[in-house]
N, C-alpha and C positions, 0 to 999 in steps of 0.2 A: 323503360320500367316506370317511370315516373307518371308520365301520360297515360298509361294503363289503367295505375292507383288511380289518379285524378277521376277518368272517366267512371269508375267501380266506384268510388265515390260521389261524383253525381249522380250516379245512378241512384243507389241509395238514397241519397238523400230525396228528390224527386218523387221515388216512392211512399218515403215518408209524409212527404208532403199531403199528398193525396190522400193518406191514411188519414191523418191527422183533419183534412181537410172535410172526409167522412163522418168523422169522430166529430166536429163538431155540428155539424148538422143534424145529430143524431137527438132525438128528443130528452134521454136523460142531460145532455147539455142544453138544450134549449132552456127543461128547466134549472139548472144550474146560473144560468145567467139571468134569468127571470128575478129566482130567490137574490143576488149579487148586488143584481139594480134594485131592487126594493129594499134593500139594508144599507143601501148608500143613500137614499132618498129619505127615508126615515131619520137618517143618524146626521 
C-alpha cells in the first residue's frame, strides 16, 4: 500500500513539475522576471 501512495505520488509531482516548468517559460513570466531584475539593479 505504501509503494502504491509513493509511486501516485511521484507521479504527481513529476507532472507538476512540467507544468510549472511550462508556466515559467511562458511570456507573461518572462516578463515577470524582467521587471524583478530591474528593481533589484536599480535599488
Amino acid at each position: 500500500m505504501k509503494s502504491g501512495h509513493h509511486q501516485a505520488v511521484a507521479m504527481v509531482m513529476e507532472a507538476e513539475s512540467e507544468l510549472f516548468r511550462i508556466a515559467l517559460e511562458s511570456d507573461e513570466a518572462q516578463i515577470a522576471f524582467m521587471k524583478f531584475l530591474e528593481k533589484k539593479t536599480k535599488g
